[in-house]
PDBQT receptor file of N, H, CA, C and O in Angstrom, charges set to zero:
ATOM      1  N   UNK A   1     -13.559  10.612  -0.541  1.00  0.00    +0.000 N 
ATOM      2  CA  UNK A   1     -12.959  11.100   0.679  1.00  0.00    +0.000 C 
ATOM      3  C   UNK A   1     -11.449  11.214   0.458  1.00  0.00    +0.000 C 
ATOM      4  O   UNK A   1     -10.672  10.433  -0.092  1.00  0.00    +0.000 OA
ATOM      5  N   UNK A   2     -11.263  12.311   0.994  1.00  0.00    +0.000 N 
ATOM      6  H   UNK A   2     -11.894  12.946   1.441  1.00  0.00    +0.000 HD
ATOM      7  CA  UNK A   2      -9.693  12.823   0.474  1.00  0.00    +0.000 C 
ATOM      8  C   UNK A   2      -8.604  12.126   2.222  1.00  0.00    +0.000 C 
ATOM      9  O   UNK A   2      -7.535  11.544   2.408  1.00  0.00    +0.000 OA
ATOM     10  N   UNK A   3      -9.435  12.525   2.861  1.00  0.00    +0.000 N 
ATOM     11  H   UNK A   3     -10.303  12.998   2.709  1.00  0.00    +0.000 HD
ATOM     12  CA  UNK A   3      -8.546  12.428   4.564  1.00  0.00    +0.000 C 
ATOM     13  C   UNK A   3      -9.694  11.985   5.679  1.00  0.00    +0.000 C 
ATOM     14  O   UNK A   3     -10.919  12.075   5.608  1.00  0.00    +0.000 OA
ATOM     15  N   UNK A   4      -8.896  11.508   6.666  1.00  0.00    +0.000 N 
ATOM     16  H   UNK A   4      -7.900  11.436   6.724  1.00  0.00    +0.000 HD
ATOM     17  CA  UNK A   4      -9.270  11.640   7.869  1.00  0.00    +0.000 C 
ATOM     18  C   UNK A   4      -9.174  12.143   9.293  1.00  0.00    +0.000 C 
ATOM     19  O   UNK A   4      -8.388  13.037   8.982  1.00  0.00    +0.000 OA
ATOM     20  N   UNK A   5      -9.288  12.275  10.305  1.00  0.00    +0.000 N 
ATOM     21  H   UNK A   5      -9.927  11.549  10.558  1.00  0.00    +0.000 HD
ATOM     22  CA  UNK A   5      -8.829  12.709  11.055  1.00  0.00    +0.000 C 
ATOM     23  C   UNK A   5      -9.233  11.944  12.332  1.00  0.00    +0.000 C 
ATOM     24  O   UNK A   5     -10.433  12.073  12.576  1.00  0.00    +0.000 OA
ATOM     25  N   UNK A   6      -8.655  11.295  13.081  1.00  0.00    +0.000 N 
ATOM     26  H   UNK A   6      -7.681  11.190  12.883  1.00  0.00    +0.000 HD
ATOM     27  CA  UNK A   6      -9.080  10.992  14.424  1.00  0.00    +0.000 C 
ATOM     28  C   UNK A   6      -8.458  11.251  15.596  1.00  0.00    +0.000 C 
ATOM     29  O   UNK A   6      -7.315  11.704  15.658  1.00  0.00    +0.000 OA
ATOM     30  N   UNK A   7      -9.403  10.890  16.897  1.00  0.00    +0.000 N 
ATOM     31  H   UNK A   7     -10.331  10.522  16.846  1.00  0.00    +0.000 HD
ATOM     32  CA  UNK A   7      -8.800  11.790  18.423  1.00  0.00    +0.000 C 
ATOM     33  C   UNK A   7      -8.751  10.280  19.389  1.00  0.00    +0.000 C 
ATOM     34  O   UNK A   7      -9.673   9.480  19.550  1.00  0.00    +0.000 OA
ATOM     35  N   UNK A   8      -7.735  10.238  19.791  1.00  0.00    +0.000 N 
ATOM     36  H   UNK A   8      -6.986  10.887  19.660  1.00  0.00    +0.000 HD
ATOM     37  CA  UNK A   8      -7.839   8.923  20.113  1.00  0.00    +0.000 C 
ATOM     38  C   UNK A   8      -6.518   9.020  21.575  1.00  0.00    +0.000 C 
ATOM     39  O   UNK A   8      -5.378   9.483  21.597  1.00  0.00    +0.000 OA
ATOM     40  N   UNK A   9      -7.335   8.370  22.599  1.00  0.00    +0.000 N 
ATOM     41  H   UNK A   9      -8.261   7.994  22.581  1.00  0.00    +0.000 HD
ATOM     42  CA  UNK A   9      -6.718   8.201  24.036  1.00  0.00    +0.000 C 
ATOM     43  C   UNK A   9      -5.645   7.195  23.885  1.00  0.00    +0.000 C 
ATOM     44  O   UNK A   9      -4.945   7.053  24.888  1.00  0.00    +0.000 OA
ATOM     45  N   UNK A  10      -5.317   6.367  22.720  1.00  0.00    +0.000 N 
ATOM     46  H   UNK A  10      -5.886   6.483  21.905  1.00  0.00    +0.000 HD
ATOM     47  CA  UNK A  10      -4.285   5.628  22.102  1.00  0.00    +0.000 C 
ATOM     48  C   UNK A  10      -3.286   5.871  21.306  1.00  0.00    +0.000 C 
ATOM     49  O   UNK A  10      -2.692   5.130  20.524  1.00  0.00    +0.000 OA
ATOM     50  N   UNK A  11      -3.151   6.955  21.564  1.00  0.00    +0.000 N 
ATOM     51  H   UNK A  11      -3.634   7.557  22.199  1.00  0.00    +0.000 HD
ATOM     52  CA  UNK A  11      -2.345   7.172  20.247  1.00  0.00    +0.000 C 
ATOM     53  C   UNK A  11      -1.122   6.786  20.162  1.00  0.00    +0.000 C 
ATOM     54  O   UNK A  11      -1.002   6.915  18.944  1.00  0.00    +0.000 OA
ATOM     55  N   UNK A  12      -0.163   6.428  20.496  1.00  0.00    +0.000 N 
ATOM     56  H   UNK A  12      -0.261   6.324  21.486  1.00  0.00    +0.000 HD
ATOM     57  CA  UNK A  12       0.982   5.732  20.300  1.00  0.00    +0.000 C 
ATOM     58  C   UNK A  12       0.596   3.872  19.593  1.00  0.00    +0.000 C 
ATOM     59  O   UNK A  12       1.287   3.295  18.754  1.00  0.00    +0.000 OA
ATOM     60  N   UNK A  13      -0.650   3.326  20.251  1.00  0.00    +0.000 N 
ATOM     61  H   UNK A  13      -1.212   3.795  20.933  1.00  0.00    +0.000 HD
ATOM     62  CA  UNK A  13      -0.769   2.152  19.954  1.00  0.00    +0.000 C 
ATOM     63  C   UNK A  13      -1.222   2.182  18.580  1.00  0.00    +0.000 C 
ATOM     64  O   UNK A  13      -0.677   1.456  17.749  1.00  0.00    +0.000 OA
ATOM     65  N   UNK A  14      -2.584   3.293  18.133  1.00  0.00    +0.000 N 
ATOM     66  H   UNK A  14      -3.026   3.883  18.809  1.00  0.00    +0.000 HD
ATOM     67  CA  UNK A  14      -3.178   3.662  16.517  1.00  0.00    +0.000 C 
ATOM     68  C   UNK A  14      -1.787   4.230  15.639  1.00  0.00    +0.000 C 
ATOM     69  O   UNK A  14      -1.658   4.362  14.422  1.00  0.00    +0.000 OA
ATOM     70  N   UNK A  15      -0.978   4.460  16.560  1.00  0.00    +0.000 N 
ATOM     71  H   UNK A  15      -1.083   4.353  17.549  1.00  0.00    +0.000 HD
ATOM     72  CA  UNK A  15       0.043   5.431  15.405  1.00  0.00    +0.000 C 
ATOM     73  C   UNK A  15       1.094   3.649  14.934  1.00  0.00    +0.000 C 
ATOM     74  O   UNK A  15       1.779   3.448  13.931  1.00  0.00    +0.000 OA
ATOM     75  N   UNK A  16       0.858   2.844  15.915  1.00  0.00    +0.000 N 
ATOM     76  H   UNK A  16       0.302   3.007  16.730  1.00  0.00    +0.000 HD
ATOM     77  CA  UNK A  16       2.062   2.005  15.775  1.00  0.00    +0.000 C 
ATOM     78  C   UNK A  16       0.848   0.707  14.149  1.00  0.00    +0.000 C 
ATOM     79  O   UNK A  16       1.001   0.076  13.103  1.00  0.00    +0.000 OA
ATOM     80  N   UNK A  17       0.284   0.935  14.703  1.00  0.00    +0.000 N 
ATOM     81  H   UNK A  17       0.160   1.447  15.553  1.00  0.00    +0.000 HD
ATOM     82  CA  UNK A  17      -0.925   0.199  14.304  1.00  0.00    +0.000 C 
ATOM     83  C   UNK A  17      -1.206   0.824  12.660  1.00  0.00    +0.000 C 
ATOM     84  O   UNK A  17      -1.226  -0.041  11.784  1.00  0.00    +0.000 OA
ATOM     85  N   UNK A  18      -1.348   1.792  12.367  1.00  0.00    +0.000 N 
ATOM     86  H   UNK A  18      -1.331   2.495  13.079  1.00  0.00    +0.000 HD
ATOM     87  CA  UNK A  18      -1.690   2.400  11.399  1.00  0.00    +0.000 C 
ATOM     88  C   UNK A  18       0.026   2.284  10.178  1.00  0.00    +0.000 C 
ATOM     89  O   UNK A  18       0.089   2.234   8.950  1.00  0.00    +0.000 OA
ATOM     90  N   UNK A  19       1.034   2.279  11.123  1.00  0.00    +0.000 N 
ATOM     91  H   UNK A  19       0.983   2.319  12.121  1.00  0.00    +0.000 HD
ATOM     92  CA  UNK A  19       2.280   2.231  10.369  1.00  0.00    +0.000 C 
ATOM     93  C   UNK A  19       2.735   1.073  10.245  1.00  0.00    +0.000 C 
ATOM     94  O   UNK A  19       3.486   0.898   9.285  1.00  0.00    +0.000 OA
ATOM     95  N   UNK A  20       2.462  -0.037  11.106  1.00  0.00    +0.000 N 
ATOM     96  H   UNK A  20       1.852   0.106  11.886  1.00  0.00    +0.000 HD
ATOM     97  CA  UNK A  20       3.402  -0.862  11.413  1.00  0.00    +0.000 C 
ATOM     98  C   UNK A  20       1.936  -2.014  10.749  1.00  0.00    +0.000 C 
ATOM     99  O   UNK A  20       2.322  -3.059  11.273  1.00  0.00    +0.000 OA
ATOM    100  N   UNK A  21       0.847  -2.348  10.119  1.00  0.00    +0.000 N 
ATOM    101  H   UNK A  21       0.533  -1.500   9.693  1.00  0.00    +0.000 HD
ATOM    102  CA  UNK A  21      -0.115  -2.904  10.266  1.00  0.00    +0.000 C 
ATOM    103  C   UNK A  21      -0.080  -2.613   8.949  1.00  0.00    +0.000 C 
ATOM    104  O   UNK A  21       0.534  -3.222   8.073  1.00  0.00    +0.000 OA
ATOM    105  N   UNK A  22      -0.955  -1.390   8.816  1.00  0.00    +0.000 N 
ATOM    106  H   UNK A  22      -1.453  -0.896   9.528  1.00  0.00    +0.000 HD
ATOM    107  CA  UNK A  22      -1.799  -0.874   7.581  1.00  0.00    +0.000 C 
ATOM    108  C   UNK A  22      -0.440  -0.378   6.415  1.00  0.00    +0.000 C 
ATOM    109  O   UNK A  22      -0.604  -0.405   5.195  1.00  0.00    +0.000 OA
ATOM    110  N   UNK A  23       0.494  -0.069   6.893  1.00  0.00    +0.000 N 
ATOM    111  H   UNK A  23       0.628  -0.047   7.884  1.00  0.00    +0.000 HD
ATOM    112  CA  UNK A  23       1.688   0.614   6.022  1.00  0.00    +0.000 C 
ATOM    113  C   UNK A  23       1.362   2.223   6.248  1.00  0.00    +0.000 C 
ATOM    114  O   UNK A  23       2.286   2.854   5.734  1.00  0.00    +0.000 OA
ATOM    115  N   UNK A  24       1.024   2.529   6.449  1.00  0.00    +0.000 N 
ATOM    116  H   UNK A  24       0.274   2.016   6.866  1.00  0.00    +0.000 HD
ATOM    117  CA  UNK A  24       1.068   4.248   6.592  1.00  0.00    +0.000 C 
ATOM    118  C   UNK A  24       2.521   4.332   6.865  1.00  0.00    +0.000 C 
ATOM    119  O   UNK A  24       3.342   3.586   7.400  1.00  0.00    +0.000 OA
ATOM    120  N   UNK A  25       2.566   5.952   6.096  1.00  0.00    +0.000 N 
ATOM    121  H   UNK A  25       1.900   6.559   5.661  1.00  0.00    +0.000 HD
ATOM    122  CA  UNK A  25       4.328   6.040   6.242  1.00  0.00    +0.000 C 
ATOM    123  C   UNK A  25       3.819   7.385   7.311  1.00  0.00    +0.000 C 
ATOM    124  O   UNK A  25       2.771   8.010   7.157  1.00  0.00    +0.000 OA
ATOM    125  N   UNK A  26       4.939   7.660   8.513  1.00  0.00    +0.000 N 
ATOM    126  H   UNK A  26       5.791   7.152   8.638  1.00  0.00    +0.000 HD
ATOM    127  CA  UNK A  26       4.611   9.251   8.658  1.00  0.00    +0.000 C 
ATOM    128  C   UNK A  26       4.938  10.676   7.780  1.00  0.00    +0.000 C 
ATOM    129  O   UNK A  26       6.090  10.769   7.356  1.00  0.00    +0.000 OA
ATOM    130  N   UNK A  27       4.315  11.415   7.584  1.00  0.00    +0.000 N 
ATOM    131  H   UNK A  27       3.380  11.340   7.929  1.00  0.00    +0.000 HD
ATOM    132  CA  UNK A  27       4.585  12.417   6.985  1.00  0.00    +0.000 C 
ATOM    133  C   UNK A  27       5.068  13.849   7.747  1.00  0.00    +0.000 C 
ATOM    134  O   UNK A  27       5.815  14.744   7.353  1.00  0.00    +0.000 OA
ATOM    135  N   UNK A  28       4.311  13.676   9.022  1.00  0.00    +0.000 N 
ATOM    136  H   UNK A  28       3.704  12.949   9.342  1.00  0.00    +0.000 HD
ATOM    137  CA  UNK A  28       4.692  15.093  10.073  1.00  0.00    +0.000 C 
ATOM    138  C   UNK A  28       4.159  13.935  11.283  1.00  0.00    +0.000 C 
ATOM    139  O   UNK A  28       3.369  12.991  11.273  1.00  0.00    +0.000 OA
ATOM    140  N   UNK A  29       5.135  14.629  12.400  1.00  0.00    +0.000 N 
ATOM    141  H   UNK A  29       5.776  15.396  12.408  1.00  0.00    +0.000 HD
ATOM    142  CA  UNK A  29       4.940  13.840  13.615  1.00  0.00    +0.000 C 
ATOM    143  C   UNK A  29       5.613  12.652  13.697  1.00  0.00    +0.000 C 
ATOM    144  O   UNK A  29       6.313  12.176  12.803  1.00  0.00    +0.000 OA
ATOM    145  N   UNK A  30       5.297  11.947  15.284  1.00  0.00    +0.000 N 
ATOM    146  H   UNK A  30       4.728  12.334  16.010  1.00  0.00    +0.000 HD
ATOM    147  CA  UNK A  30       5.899  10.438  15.378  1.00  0.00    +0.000 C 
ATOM    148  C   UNK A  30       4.894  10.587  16.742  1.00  0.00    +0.000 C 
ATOM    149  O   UNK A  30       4.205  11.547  17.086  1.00  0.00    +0.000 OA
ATOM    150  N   UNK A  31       5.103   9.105  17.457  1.00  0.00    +0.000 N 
ATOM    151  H   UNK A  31       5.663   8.325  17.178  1.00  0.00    +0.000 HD
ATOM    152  CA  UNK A  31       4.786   8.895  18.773  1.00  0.00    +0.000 C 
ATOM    153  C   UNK A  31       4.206   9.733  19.606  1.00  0.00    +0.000 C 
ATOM    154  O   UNK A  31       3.063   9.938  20.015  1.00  0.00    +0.000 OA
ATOM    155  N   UNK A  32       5.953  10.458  19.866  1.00  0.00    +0.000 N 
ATOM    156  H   UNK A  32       6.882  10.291  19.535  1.00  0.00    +0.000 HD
ATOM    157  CA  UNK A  32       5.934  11.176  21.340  1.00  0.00    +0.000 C 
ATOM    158  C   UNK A  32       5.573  12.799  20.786  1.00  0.00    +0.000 C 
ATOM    159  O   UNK A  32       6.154  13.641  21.471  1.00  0.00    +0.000 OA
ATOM    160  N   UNK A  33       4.641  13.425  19.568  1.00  0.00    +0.000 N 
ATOM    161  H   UNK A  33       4.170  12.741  19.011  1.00  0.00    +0.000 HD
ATOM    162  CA  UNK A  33       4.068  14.375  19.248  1.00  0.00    +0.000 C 
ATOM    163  C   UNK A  33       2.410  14.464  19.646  1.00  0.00    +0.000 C 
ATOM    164  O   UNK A  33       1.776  13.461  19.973  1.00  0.00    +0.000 OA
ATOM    165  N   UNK A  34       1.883  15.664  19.577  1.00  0.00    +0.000 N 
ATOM    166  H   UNK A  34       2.397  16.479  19.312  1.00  0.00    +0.000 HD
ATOM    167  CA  UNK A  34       0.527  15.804  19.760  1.00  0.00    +0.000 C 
ATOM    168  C   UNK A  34      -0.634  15.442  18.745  1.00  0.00    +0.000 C 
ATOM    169  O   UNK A  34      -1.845  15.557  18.931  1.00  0.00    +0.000 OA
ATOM    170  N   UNK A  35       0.087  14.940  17.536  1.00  0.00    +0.000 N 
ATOM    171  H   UNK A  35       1.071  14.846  17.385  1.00  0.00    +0.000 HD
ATOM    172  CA  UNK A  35      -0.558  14.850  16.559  1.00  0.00    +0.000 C 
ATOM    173  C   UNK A  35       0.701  14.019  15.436  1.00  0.00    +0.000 C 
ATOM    174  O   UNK A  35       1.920  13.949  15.589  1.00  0.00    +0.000 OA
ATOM    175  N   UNK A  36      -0.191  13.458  14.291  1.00  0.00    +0.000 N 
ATOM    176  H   UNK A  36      -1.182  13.515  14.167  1.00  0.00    +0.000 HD
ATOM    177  CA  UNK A  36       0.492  12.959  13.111  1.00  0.00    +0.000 C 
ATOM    178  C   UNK A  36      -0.170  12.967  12.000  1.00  0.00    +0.000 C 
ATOM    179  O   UNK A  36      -1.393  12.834  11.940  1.00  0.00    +0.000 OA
ATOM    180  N   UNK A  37       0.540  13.115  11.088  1.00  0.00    +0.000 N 
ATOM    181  H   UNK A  37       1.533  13.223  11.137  1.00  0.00    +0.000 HD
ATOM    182  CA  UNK A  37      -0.302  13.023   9.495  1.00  0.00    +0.000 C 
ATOM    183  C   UNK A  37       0.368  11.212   9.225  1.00  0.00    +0.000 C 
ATOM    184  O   UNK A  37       1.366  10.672   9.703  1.00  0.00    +0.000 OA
ATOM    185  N   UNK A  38      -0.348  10.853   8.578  1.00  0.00    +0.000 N 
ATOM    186  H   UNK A  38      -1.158  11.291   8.190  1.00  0.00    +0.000 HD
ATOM    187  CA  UNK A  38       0.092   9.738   7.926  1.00  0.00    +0.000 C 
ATOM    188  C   UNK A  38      -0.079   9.434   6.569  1.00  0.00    +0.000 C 
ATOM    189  O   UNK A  38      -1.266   9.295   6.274  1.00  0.00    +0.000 OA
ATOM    190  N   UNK A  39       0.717   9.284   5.636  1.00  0.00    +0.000 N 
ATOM    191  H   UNK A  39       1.682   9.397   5.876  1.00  0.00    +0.000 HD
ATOM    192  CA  UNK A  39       0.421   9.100   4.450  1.00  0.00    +0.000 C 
ATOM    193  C   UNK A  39       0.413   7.710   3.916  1.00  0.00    +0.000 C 
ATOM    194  O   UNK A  39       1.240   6.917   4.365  1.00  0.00    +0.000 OA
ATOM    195  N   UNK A  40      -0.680   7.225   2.742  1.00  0.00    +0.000 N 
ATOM    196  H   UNK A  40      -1.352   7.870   2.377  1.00  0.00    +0.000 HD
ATOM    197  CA  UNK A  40      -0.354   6.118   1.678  1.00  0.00    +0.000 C 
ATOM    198  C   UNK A  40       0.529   6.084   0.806  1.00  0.00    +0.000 C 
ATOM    199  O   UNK A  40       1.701   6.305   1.109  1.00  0.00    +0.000 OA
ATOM    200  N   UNK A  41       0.105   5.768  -0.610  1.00  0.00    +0.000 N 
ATOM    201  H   UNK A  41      -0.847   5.589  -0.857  1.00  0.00    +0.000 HD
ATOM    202  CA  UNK A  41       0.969   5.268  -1.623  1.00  0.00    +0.000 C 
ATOM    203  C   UNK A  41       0.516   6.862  -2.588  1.00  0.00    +0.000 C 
ATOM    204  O   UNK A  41       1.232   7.343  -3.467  1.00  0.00    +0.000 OA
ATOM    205  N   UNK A  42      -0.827   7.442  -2.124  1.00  0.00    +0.000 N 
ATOM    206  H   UNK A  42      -1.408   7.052  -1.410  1.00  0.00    +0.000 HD
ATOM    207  CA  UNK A  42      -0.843   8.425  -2.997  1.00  0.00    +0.000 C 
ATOM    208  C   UNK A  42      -1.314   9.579  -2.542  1.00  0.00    +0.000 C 
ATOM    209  O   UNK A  42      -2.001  10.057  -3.444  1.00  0.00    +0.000 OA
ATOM    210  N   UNK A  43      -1.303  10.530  -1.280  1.00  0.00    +0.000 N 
ATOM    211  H   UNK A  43      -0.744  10.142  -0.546  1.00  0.00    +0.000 HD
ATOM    212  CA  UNK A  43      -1.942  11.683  -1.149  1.00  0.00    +0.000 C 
ATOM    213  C   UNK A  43      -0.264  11.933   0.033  1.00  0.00    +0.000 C 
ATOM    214  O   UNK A  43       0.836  11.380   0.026  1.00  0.00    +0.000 OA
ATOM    215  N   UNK A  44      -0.684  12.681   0.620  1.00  0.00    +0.000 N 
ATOM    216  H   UNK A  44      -1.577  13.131   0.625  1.00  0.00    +0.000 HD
ATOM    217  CA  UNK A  44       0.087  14.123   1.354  1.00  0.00    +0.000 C 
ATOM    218  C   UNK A  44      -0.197  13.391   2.632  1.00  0.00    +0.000 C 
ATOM    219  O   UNK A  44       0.859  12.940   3.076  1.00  0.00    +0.000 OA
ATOM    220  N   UNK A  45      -1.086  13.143   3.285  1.00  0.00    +0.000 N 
ATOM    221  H   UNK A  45      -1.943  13.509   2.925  1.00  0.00    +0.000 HD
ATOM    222  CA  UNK A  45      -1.769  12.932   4.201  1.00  0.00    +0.000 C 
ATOM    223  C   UNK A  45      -3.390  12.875   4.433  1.00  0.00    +0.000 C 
ATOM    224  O   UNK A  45      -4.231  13.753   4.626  1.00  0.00    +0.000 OA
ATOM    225  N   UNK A  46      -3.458  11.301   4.319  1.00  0.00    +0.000 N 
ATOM    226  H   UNK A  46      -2.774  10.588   4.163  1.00  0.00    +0.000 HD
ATOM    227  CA  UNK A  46      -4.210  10.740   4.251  1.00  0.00    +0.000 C 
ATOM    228  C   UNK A  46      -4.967  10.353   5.572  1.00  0.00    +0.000 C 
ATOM    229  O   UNK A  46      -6.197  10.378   5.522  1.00  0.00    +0.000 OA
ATOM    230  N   UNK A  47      -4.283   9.955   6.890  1.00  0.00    +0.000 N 
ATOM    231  H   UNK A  47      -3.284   9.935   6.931  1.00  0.00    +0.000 HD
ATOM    232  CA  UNK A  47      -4.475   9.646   7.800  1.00  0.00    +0.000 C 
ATOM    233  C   UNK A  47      -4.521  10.891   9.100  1.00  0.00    +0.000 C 
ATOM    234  O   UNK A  47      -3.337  10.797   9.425  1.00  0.00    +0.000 OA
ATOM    235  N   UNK A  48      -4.973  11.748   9.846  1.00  0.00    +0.000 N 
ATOM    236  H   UNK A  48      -5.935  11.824   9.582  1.00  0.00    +0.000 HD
ATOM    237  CA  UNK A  48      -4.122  12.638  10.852  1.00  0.00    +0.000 C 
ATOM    238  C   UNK A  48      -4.863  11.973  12.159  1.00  0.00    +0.000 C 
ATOM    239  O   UNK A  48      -6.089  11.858  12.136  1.00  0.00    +0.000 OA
ATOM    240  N   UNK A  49      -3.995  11.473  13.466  1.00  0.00    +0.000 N 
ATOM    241  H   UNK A  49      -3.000  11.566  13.485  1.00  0.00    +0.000 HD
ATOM    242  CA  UNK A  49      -4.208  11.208  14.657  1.00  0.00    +0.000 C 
ATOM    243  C   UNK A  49      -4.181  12.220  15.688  1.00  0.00    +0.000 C 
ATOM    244  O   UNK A  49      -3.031  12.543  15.985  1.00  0.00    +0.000 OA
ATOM    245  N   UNK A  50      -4.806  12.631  16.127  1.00  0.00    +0.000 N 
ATOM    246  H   UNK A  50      -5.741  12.368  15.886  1.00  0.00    +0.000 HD
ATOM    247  CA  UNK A  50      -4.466  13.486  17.565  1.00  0.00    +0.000 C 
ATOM    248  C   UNK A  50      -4.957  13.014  18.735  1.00  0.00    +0.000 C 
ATOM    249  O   UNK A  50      -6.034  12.528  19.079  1.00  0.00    +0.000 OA
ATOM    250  N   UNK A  51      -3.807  13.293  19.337  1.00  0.00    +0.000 N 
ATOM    251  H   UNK A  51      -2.932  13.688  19.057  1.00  0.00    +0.000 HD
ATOM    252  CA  UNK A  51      -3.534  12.657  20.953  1.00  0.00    +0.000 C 
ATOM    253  C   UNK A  51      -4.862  13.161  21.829  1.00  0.00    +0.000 C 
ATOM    254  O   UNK A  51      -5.203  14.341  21.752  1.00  0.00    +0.000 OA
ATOM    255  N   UNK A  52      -5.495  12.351  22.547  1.00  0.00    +0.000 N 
ATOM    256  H   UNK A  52      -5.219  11.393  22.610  1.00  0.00    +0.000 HD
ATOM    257  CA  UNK A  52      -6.606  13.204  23.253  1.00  0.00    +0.000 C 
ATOM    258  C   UNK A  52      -6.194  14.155  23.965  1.00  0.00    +0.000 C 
ATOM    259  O   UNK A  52      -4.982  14.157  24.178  1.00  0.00    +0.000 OA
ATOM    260  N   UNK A  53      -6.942  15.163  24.513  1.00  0.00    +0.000 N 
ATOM    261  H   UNK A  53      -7.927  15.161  24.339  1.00  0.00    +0.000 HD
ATOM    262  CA  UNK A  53      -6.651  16.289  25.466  1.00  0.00    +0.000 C 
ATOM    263  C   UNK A  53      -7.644  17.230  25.979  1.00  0.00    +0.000 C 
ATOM    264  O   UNK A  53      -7.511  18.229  25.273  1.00  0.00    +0.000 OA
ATOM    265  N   UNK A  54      -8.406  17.403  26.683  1.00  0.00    +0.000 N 
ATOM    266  H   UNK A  54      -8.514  16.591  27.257  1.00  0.00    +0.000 HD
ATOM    267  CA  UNK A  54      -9.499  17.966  27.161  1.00  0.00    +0.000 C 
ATOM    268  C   UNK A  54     -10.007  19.109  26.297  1.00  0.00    +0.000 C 
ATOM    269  O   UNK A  54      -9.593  20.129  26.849  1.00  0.00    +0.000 OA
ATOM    270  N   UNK A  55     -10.537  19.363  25.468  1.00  0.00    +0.000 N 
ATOM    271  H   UNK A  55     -10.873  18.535  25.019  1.00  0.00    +0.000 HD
ATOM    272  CA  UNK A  55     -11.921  20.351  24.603  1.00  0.00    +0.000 C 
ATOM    273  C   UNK A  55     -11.544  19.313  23.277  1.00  0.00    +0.000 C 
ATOM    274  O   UNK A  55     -11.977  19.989  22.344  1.00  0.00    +0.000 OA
ATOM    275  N   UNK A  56     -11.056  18.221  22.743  1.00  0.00    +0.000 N 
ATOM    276  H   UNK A  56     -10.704  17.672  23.501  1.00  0.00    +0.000 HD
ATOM    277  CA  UNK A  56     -10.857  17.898  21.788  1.00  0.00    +0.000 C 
ATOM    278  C   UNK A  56     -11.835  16.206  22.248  1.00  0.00    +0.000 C 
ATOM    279  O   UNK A  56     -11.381  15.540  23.178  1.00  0.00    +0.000 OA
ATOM    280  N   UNK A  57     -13.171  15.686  21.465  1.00  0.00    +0.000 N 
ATOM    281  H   UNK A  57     -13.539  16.228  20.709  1.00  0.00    +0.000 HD
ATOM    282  CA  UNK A  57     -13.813  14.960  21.604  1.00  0.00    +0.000 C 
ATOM    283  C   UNK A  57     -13.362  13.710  21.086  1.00  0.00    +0.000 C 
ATOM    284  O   UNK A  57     -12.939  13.745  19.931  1.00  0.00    +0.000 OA
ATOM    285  N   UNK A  58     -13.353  12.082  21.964  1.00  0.00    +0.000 N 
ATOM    286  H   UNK A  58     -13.697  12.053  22.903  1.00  0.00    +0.000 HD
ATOM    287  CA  UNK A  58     -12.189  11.230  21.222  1.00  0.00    +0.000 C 
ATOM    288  C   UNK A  58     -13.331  10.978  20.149  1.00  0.00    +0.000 C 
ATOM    289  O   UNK A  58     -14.537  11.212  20.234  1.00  0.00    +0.000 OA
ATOM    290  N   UNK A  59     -12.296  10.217  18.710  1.00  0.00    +0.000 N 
ATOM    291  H   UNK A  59     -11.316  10.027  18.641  1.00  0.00    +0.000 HD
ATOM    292  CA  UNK A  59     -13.230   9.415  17.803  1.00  0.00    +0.000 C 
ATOM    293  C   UNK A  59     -13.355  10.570  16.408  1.00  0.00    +0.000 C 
ATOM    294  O   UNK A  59     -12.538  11.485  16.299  1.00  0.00    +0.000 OA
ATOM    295  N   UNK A  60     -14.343  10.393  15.527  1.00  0.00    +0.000 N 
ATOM    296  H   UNK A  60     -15.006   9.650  15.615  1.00  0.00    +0.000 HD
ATOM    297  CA  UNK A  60     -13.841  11.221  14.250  1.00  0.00    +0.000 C 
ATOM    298  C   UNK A  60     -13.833  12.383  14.512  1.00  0.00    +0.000 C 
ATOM    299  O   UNK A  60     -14.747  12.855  15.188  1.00  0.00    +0.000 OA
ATOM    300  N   UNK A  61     -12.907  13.078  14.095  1.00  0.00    +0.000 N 
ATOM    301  H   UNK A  61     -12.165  12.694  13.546  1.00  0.00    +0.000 HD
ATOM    302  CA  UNK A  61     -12.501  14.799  14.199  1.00  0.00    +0.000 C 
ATOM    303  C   UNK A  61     -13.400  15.556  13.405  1.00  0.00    +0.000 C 
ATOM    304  O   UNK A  61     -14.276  16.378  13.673  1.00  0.00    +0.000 OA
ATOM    305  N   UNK A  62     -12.832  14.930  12.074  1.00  0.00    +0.000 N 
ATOM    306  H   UNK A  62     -12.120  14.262  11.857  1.00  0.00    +0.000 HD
ATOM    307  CA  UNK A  62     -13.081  15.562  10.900  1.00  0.00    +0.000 C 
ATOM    308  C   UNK A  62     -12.791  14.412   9.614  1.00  0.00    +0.000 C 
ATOM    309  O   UNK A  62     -11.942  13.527   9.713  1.00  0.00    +0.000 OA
ATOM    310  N   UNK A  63     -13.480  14.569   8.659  1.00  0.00    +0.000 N 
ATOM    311  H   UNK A  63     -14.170  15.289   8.578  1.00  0.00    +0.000 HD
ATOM    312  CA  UNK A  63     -12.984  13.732   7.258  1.00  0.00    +0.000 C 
ATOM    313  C   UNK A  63     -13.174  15.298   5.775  1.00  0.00    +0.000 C 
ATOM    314  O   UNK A  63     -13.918  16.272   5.658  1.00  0.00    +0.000 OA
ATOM    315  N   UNK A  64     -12.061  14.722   4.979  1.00  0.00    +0.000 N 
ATOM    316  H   UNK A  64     -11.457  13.931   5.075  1.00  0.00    +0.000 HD
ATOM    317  CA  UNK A  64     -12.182  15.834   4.186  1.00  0.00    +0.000 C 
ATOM    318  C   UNK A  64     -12.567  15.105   2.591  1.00  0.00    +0.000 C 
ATOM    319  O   UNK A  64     -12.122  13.984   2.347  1.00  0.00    +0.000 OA
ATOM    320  N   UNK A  65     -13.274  15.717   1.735  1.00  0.00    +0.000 N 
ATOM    321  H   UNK A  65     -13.636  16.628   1.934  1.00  0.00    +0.000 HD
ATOM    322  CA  UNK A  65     -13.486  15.777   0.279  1.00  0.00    +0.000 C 
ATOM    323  C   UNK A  65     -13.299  15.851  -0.999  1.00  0.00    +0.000 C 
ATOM    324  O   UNK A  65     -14.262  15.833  -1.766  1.00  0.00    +0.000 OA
TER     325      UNK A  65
């Protein structure tokens, strides 16, 4: 698995959580955006969060290969 993607009604708390916890650095985005990539120690973006918002289902988006 190359990425992930999740939709989450938390997102400021998963974004603080994922950086401030796990080490994810941001790569695009912060907080107060609709979305974020987050990267490790070795890909581009490894992590992407998006903010919930009505036609977007919370929980896995997508994972990539």
């Amino acid at each position: 698995m190359t990425h992930a993607a999740l939709v989450t009604a938390n997102f400021e708390e998963l974004f603080g959580f994922y950086t401030k916890i796990i080490g994810l650095t941001p790569f695009v985005g912060s907080p107060e955006n609709s979305f974020a990539v987050l990267r490790g120690t070795v890909g581009t973006g490894d992590l992407t969060l998006y903010r919930y918002r009505p036609g977007l289902e919370l929980g896995l988006h997508h994972t990539g290969i």
